[in-house]
C-alpha positions as CSV (number, residue, x, y, z in Angstrom):
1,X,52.4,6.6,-54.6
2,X,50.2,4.8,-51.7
3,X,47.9,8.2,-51.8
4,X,47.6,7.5,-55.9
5,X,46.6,3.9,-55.3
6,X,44.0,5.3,-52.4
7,X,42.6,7.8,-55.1
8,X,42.3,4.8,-57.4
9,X,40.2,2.7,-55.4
10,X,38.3,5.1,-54.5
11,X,37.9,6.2,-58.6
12,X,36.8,2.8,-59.1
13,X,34.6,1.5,-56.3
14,X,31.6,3.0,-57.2
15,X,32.2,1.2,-60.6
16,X,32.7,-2.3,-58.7
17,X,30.4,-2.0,-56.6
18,X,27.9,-1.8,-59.4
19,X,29.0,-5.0,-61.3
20,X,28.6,-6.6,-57.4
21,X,25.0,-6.0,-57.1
22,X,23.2,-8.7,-55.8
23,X,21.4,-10.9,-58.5
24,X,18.9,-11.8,-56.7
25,X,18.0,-8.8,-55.0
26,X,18.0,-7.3,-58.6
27,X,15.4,-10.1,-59.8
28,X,13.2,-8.8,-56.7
29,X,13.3,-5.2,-57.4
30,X,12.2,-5.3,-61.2
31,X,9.4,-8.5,-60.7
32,X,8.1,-5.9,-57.9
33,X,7.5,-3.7,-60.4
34,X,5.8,-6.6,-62.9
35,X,3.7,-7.5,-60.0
36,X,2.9,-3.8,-58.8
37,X,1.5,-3.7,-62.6
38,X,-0.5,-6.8,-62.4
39,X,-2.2,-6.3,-59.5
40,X,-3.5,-2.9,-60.8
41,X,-4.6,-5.1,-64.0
42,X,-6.8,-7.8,-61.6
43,X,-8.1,-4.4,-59.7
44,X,-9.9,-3.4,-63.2
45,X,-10.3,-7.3,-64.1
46,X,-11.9,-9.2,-60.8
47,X,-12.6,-6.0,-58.5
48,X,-15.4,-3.7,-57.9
49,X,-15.3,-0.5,-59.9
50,X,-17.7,1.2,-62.8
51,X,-15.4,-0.2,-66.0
52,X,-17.0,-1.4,-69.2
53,X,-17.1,-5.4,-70.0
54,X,-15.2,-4.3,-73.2
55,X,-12.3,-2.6,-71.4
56,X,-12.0,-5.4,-68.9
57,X,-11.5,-7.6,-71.8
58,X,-8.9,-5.3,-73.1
59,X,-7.1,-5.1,-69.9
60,X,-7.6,-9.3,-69.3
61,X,-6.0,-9.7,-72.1
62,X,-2.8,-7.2,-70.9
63,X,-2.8,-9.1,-67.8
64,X,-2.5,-12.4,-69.7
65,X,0.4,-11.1,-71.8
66,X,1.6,-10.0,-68.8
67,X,1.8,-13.4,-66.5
68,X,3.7,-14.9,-69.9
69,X,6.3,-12.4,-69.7
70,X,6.6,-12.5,-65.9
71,X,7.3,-16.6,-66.1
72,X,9.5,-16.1,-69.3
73,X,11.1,-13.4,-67.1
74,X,12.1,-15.6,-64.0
75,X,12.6,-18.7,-65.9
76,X,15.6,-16.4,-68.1
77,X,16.8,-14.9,-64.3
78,X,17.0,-18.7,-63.5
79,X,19.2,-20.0,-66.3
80,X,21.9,-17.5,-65.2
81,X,21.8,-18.2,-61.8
82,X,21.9,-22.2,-61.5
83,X,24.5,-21.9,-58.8
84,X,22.7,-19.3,-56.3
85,X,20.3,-21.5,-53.8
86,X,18.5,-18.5,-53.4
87,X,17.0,-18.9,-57.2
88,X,15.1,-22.1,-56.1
89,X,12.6,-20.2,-54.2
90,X,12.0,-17.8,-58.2
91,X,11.5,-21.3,-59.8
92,X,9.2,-22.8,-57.4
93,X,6.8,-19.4,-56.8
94,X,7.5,-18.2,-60.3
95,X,7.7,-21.2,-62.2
96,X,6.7,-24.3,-60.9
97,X,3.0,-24.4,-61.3
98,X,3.5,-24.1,-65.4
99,X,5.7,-27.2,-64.9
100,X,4.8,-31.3,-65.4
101,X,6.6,-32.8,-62.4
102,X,8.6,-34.4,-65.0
103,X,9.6,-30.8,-66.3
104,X,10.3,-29.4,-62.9
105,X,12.6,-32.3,-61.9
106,X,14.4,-31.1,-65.1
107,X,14.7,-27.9,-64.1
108,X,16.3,-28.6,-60.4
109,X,18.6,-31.2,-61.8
110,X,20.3,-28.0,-64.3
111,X,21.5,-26.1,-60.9
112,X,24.9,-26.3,-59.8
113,X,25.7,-29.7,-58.2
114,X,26.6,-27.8,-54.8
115,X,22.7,-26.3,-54.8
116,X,21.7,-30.0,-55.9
117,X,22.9,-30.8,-52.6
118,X,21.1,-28.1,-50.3
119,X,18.7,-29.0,-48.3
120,X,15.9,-26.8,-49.7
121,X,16.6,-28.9,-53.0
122,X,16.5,-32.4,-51.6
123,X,13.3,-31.4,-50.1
124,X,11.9,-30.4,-53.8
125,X,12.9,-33.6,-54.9
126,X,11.2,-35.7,-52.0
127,X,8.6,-33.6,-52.8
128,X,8.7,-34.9,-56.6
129,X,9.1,-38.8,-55.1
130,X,5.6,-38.4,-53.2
131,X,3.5,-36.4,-55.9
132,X,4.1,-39.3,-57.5
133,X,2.6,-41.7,-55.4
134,X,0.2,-39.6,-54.3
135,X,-2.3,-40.4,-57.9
136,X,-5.6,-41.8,-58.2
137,X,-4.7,-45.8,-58.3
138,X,-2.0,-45.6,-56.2
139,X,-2.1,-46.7,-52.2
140,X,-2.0,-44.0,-49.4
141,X,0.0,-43.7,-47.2
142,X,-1.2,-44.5,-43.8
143,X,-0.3,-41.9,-40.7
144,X,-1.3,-41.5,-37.4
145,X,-2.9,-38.7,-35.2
146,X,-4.1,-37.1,-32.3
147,X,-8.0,-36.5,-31.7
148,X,-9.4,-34.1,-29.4
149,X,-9.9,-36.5,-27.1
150,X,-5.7,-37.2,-26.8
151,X,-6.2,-41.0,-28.4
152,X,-4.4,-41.4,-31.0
153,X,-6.0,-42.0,-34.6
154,X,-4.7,-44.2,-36.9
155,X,-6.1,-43.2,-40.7
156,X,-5.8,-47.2,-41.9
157,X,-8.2,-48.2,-38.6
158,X,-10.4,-45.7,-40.3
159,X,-10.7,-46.4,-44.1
160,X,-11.3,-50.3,-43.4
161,X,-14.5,-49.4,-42.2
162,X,-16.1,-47.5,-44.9
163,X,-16.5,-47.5,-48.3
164,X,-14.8,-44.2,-49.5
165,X,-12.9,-42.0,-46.9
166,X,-12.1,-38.0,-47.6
167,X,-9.5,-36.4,-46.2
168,X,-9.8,-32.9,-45.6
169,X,-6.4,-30.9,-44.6
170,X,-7.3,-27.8,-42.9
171,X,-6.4,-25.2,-40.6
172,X,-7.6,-22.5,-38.2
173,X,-5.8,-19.6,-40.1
174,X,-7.0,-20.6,-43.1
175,X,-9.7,-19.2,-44.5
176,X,-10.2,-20.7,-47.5
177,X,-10.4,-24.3,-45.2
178,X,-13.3,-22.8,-43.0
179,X,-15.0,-21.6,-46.1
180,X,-15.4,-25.2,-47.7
181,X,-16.8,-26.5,-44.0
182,X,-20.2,-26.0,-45.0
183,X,-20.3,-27.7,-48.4
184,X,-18.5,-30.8,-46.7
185,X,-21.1,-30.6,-44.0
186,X,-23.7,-31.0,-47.1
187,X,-21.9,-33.8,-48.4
188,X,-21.2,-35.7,-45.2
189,X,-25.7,-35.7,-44.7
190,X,-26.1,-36.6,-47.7
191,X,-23.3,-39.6,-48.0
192,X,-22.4,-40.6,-44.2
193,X,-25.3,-43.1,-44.2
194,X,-24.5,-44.5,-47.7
195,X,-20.4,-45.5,-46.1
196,X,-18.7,-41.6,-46.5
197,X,-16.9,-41.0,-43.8
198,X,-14.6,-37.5,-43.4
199,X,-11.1,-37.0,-41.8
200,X,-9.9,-33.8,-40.9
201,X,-6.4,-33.5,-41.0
202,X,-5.4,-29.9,-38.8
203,X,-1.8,-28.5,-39.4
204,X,-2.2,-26.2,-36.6
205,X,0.8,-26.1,-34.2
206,X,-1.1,-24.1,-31.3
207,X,-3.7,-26.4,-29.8
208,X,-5.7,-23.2,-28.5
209,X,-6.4,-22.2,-31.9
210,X,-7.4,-25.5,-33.1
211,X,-10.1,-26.3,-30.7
212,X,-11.4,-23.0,-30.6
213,X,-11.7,-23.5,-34.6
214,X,-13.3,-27.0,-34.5
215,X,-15.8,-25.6,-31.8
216,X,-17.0,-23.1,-34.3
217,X,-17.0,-25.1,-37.0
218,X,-18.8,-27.8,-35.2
219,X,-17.1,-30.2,-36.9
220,X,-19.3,-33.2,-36.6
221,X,-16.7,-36.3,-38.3
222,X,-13.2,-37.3,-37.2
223,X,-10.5,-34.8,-36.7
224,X,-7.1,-34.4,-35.7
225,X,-4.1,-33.2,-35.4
226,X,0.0,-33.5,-34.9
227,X,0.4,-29.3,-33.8
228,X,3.4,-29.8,-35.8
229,X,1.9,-27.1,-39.1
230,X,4.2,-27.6,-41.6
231,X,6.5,-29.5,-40.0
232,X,4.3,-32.6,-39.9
233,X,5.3,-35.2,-42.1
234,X,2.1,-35.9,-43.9
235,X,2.6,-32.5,-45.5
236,X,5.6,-34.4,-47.4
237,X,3.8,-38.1,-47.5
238,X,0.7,-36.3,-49.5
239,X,2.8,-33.8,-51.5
240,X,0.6,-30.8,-50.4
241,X,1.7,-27.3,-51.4
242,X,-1.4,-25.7,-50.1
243,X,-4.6,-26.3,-47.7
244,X,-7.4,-27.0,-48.2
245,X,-6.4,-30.0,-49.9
246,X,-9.0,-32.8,-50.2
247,X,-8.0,-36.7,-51.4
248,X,-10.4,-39.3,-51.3
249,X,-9.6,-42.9,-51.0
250,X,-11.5,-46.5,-50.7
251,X,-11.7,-48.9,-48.3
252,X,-8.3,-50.6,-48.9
253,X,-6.3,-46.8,-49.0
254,X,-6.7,-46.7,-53.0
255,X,-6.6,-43.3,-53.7
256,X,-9.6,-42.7,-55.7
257,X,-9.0,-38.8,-56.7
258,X,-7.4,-35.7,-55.3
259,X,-8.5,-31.7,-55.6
260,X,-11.9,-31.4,-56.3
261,X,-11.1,-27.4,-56.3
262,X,-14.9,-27.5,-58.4
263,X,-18.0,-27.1,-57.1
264,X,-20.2,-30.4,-57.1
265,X,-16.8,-32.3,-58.6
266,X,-16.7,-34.0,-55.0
267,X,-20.3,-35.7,-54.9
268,X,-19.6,-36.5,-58.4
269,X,-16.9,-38.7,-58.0
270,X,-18.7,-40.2,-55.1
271,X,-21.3,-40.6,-56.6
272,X,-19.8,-42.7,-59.5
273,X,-17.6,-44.8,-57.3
274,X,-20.9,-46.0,-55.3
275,X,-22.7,-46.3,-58.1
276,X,-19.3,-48.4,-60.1
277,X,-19.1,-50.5,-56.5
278,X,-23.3,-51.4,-55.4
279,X,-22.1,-55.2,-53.7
């Protein structure tokens, strides 16, 4: 009888283990294979290669159909696993940037109480708190900083003496930060004179790597830094999900405007705000 029972399990193992697979591990494998498809649709689209302007219209318009069905995808993998943490992570990388913050509050609040209460969720919802109060209109919050010098800079001391104030939040290991240094440099000779002054924000956490970046750069306006990366709390206070993020704010910490992922959108709303505010 007890070798029956062995043979059995053994029959039907294979068979549970199945049903057992992870979920999420699941999700990974097949949107690796979405992805895998879409990046061989950008190669035709945005790389170099010999293709027709016709095909890589064809194939854009693939790739768009594509992107719908990957978000349609995860946000279907998501409503079936409200009570796995884990699907958090799908909603905010798969998800969240289709989302009003409105909408993406809604979607947190359908997990399971007991991933409510995680801390990766509570930090999504502080998140939501400060993206609100982080809008053109609304006051900044005011944070303090190390130079290069070891003084410590306070961002309020700053804004009271100028007429607009941009904060740029940077890194050393980001490229995409180092590549915007040169058009800020434009705007900062053109606009320091007329009451523009720049703040540099660093989220470095090795101090080597920070001053051997702002050497190179030459950064000629204020800069500092916590070495804390990600772990410093003005990440949360200013809601950023990605450097370089720029916010621009007036003499009394009004935040005037945010972004200004655009070309020339930077000067422009300078531009208007000295010319709206002459006395």
């Amino acid at each position: 009888m007890k070798n029956i029972f062995i043979i059995i399990i053994l029959t039907f193992y294979p068979l549970a283990s199945l049903f057992a697979q992870d979920k999420y591990e699941i999700f990974r494998k097949e949107m690796f294979l979405i992805e895998k498809q879409e990046n061989e649709y950008r190669k035709v689209i945005w790389g170099e290669n010999d293709s027709s302007q016709d095909y890589k219209d064809s194939v854009y318009k693939k790739h768009q159909v594509l992107v719908k069905e990957k978000v349609e995808f995860a946000k279907n993998t998501i409503r079936e696993n409200r009570d796995d943490e884990r699907f958090l992570k799908v909603l905010d990388i798969y998800v969240r940037n289709f989302l009003s913050l409105d909408e993406f509050e809604a979607e947190l609040k359908m997990f399971s109480f007991q991933v409510q209460k995680t801390e990766a969720c509570q930090r999504y919802f502080e998140f939501i708190k400060y993206a609100r109060i982080n809008t053109p209109g609304k006051q900044c919050i005011d944070f303090e900083m190390k130079g290069h010098d070891g003084k410590t800079i306070k961002f309020s001391d700053v804004y009271k003496k100028h007429k607009l104030v941009l904060i740029d939040f940077w890194a050393s290991w980001c490229g995409a930060c180092r590549a915007t240094m040169p058009s800020i440099k434009k705007m900062y000779e053109v606009y320091h004179e007329k009451g523009v002054e720049v703040v540099s924000v660093s989220l470095d956490d090795n101090k080597e790597a920070w001053e051997k970046a702002y050497k190179e750069e030459n950064i000629p306006w204020i800069d500092g830094s916590n070495l804390l990366g990600w772990k410093d709390p003005v990440t949360l206070w200013y809601a950023i999900r990605g450097i370089p993020h720029k916010v621009l704010v007036d003499q009394h910490g009004i935040i005037i405007d945010s972004g200004f992922y655009q070309l020339g959108s930077l000067e422009q709303k300078i531009d208007e705000y000295l010319h709206s505010h002459k006395n």
